[in-house]
C-alpha distance (Angstrom), angle and dihedral (degrees) to the residues before:
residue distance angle dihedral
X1 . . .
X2 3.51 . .
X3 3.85 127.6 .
X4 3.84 97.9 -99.3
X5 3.84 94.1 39.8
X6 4.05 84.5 62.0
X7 3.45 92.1 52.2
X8 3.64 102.1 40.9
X9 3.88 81.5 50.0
X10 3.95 87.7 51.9
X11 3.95 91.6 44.6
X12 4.13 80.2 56.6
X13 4.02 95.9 75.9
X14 4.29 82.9 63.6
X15 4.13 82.9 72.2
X16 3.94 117.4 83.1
X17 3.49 93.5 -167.1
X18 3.60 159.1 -2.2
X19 4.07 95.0 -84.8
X20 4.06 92.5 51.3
X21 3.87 118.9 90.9
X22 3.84 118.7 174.1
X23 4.47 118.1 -138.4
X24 3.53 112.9 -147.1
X25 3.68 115.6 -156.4
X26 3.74 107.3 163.1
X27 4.14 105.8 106.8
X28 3.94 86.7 -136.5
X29 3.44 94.8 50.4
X30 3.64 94.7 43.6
X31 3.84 84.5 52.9
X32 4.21 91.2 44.7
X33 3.61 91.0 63.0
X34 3.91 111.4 30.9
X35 3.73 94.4 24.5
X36 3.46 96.3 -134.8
X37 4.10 127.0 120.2
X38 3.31 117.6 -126.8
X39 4.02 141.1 148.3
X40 4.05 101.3 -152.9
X41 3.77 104.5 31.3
X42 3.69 134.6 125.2
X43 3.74 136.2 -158.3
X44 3.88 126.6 -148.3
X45 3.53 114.2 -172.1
X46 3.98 123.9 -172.2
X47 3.66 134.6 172.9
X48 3.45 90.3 -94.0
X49 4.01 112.4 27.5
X50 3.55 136.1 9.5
X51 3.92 121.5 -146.6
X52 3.94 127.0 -152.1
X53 3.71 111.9 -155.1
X54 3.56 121.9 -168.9
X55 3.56 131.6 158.7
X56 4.15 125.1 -116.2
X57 3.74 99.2 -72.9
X58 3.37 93.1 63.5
X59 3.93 108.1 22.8
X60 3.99 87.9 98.3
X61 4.07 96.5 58.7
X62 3.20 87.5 38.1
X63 3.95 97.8 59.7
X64 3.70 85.3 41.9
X65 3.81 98.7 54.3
X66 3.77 112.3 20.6
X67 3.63 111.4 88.6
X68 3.38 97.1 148.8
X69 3.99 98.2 66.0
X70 3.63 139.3 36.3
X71 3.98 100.9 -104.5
X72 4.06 112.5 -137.3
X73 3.96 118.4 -168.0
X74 3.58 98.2 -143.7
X75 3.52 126.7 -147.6
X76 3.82 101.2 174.7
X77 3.83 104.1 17.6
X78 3.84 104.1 -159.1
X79 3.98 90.5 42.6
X80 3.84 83.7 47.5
X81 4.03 88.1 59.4
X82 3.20 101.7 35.8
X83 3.75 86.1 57.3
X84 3.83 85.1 62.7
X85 3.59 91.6 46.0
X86 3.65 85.0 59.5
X87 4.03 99.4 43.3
X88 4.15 86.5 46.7
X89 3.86 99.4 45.1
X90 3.78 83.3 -124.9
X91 3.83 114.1 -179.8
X92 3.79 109.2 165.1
X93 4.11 125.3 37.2
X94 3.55 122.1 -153.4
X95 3.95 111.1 -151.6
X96 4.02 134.5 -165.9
X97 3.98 88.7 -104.6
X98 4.35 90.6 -159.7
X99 3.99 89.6 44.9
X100 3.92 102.1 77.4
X101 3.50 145.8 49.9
X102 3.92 131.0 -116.9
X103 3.88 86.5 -100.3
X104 3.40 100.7 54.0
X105 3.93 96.5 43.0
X106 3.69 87.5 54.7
X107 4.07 94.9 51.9
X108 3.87 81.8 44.9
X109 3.93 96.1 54.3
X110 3.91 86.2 45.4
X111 4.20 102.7 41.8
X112 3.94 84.3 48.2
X113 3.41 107.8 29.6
X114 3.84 77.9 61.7
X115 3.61 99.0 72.7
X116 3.59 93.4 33.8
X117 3.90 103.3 -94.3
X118 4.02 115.4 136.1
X119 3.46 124.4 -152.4
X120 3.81 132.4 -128.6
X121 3.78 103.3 -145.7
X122 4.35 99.2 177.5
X123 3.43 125.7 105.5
X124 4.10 100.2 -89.6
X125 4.08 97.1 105.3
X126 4.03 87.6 41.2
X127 3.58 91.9 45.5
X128 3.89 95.7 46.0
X129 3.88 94.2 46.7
X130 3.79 88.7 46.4
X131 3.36 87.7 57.0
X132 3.62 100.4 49.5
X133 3.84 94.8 45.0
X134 4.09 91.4 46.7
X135 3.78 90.2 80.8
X136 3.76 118.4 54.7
X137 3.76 131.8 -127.0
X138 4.00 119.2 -140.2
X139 3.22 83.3 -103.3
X140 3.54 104.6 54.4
X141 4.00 81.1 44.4
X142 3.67 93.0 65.4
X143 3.45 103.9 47.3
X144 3.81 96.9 43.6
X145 4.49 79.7 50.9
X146 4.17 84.8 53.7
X147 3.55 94.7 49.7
X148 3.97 88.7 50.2
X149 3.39 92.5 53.4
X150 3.91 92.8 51.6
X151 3.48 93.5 55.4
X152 4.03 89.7 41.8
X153 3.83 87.0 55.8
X154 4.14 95.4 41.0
X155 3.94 84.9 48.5
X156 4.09 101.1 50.7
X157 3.69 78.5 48.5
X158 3.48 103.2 57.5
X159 3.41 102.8 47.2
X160 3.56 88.5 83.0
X161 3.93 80.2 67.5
X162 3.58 101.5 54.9
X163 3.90 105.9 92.4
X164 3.47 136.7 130.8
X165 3.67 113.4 -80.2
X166 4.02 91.0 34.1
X167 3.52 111.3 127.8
X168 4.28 109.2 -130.6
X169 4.07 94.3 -134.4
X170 4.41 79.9 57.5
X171 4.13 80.3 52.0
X172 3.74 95.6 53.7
X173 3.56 91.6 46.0
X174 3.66 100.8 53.2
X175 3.62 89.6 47.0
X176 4.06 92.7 54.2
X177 4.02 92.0 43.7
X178 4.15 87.7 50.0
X179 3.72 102.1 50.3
X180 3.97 84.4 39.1
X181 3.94 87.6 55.7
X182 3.47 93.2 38.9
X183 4.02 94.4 54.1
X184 3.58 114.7 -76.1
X185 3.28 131.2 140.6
X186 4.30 95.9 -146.4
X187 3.62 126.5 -64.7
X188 3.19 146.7 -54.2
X189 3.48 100.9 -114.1
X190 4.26 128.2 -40.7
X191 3.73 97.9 -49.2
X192 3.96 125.4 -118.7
X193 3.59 118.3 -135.0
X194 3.63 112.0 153.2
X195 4.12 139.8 165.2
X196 3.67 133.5 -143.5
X197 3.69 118.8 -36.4
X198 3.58 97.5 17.9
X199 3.52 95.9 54.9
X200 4.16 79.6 83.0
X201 3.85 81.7 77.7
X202 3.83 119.8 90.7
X203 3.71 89.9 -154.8
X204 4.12 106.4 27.5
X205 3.60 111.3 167.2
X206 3.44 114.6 -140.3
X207 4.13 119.5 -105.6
X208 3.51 133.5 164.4
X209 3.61 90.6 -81.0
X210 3.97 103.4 135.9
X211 3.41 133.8 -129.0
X212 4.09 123.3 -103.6
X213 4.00 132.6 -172.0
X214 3.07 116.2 -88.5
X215 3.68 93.9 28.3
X216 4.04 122.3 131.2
X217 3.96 105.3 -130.6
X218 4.07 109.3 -157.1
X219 4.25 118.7 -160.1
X220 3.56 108.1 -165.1
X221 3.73 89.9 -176.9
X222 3.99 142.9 162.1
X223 4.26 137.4 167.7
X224 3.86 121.8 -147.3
X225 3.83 114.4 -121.1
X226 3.81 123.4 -172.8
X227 3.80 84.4 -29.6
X228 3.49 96.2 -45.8
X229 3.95 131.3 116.4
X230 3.49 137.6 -147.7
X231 3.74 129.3 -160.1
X232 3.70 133.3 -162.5
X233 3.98 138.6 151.8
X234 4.17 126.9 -160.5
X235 3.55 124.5 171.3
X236 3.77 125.1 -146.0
X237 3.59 145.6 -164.1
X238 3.73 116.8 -120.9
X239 4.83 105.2 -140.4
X240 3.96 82.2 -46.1
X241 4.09 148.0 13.0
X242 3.64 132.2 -161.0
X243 4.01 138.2 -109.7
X244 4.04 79.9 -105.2
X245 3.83 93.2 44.2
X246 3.53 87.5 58.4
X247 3.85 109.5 41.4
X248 4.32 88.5 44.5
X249 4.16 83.8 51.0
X250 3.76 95.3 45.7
X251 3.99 88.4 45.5
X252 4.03 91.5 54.0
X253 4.03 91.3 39.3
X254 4.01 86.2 52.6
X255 4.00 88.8 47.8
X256 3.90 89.6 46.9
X257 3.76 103.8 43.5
X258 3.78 85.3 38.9
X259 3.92 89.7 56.7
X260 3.40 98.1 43.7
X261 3.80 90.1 55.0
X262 4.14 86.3 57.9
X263 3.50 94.0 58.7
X264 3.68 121.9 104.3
X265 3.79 146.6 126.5
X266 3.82 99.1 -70.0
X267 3.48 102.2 29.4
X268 4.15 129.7 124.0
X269 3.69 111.9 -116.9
X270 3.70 87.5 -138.4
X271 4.04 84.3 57.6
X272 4.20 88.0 53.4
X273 4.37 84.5 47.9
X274 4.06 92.7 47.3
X275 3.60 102.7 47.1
X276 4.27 84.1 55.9
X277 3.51 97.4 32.1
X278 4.23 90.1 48.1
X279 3.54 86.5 50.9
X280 3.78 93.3 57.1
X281 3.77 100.0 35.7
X282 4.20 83.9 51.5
X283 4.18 87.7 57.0
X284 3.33 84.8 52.4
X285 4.04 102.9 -109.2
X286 3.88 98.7 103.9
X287 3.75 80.4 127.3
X288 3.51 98.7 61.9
X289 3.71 98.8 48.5
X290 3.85 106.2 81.8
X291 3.46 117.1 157.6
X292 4.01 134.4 51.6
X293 3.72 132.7 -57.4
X294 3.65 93.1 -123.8
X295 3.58 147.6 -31.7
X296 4.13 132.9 -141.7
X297 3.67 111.9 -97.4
X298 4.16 125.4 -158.0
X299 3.94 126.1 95.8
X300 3.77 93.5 0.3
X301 4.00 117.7 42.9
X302 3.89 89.0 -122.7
X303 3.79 125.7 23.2
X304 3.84 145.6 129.8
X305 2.77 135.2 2.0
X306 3.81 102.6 48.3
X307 3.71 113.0 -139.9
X308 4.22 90.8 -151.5
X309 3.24 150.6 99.6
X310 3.47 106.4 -70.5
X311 4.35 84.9 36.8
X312 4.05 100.1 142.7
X313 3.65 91.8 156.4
X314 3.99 107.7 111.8
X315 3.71 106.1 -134.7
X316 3.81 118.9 -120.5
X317 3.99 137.6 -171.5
X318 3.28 121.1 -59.3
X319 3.58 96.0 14.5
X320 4.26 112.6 138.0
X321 3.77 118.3 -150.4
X322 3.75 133.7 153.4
X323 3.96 127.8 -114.4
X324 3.66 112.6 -149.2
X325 3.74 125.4 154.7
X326 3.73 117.2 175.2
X327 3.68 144.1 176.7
X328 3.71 124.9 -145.5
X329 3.75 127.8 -162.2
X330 3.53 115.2 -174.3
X331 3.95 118.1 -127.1
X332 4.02 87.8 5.5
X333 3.65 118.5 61.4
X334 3.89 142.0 -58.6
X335 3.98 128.2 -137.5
X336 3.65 124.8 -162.5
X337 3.90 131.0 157.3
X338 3.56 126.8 -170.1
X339 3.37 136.9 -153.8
X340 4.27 128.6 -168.6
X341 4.17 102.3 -155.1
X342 3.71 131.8 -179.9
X343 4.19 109.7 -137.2
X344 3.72 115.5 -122.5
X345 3.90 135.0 -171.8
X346 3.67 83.0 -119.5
X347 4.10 102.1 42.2
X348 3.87 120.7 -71.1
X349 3.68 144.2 -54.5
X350 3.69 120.2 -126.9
X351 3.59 117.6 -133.0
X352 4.19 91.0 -167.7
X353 3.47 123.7 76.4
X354 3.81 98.5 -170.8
X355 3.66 126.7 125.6
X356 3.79 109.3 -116.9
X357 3.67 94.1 -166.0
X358 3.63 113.2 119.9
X359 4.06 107.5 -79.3
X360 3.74 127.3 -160.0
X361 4.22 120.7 -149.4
């Protein structure tokens, strides 16, 4: 049984009965259960047989890859499902209700509403998938590790970049072009690499600002692998840093490490955010920590579980989330440092290998 037919056969339990089908419209989901990449297709998944429908481009790869579904070419793709509606007896469709827009709910209520199929528009499909894609296969493991190490070897790499002078758009760009060369697919997401000032916010985009002595530099970087992402931050020091440099740094290095030491099999997210975020608020810079501990990292850059403070999910093995504290000081300078970890029954695996000691380039 292949990967995909195990989960499709998992996704299964979501359907109360013979007449209920679930459509999966969510490109990574489509992708988590056939195993096949693909911008318009659909999934339709019955008690008894699930279709992948995809339209020429990708009908080819599909045949060649997808042995978990029966692949469809579609010409017309609601007449295509409805078809199957037909062939199944299906009378009620459950649908990823956080997947689609307002437009394409309403052309779904009226194509199947036409043939007499309702639609269950809550969260149960979202919920069940997010709960079946929250804990990672071995799989899944190793390609999230391989797109780690890209970015690991694009970012030893482009330190050699970061001087003063150096615009931070030339930054990004070198970082993109390395993990591409080094086996990437793309990104993980628009990359952060910021100087000075604007390393005060969370999610700087990068200009052609230039970089200064005595600056901090901050990568908040990630390569796609596979479909996969990874996701990690480091902060520098550009020739020299500061007595402040240094005492915000080692307060957000004692929040991270700390944090990371919390996590475990077992464990609250909201535990893993309060032992960093206590940390902070106790140094005084509560205030300038504003966003979440963490986040879950595979298909999607940031998903469940939720490493915040309102995190009630109890982690489990083989769950992969992010730890990274920061602090922010507006007009000055901004410190975060990020960490991509694998949960174990007996703490967590690291999938970086960097130093996070305070560097000078």
């Amino acid at each position: 049984m292949s990967v995909q037919t195990d989960r499709i056969n998992k996704l299964r339990g979501v359907l109360e009965s013979n007449s209920q089908a679930a459509v999966i419209s969510d490109e990574n989901n489509v992708y988590y259960f056939s195993g096949v990449q693909n911008s318009e297709g659909r999934m339709l998944v019955t008690r008894d047989e699930a279709y992948l429908l995809v339209d020429f481009r990708y009908s080819e790869t599909a045949r060649k890859n997808c042995n978990a579904c029966k692949v469809i070419e579609f010409k017309s793709l609601y007449e295509d499902i409805k078809s199957i509606f037909k062939k199944h007896g299906i009378d009620t469709v459950l649908i990823e209700a956080d997947a689609i827009c307002l437009s394409a709910y309403t052309r779904m209520v009226r194509e199947f509403n036409s043939v007499g199929v309702s639609i269950v528009s809550d969260e149960t499909l979202s919920r069940k998938i997010s709960n079946l894609r929250i804990v990672k296969s071995e799989d899944e493991i190793a390609c999230i590790a391989e797109a780690q190490r890209i970015t690991e070897k694009a970012y030893n790499e482009v330190l050699n970049y970061i001087k003063p002078g150096v615009c931070e758009r030339k930054i990004a760009i070198e970082l993109e072009y390395l993990m591409k060369k080094f086996g990437a697919q793309g990104v993980s997401f628009d990359l952060i690499t910021i100087t000075g000032a604007k390393t005060s916010l969370p999610h700087g985009v990068p200009s052609d600002g230039v970089i200064a002595e005595g600056d901090f530099f901050t990568m908040d970087i990630g390569s796609l692998y596979k479909g996969y992402h990874s996701d990690m931050t480091r902060t520098v020091a550009v020739k020299s840093y500061s007595e402040k440099q240094e005492q915000i740094y080692n307060i957000v290095l004692n929040a991270q490490l700390t944090a990371l030491n919390s996590v475990k099999a077992g464990v609250k997210a909201f535990d893993v955010d309060k032992t960093a975020r206590d940390i902070i608020t106790d140094a005084g810079y509560g205030k300038n920590f504003g966003h979440s501990t963490g986040h879950g990292v595979g298909l999607n850059i940031h998903e469940h579980p939720y490493v915040n403070t309102k995190g009630d999910k109890l982690l489990s093995e083989n769950m992969v989330i992010t730890v990274e504290p920061g602090i922010y000081l507006e007009g000055e300078f901004g410190v975060r440092i990020e960490d991509m970890v694998l949960v174990t029954n007996e703490g967590y695996k690291n999938f970086a290998t960097l130093s996070k000691e305070l560097i000078v380039v």
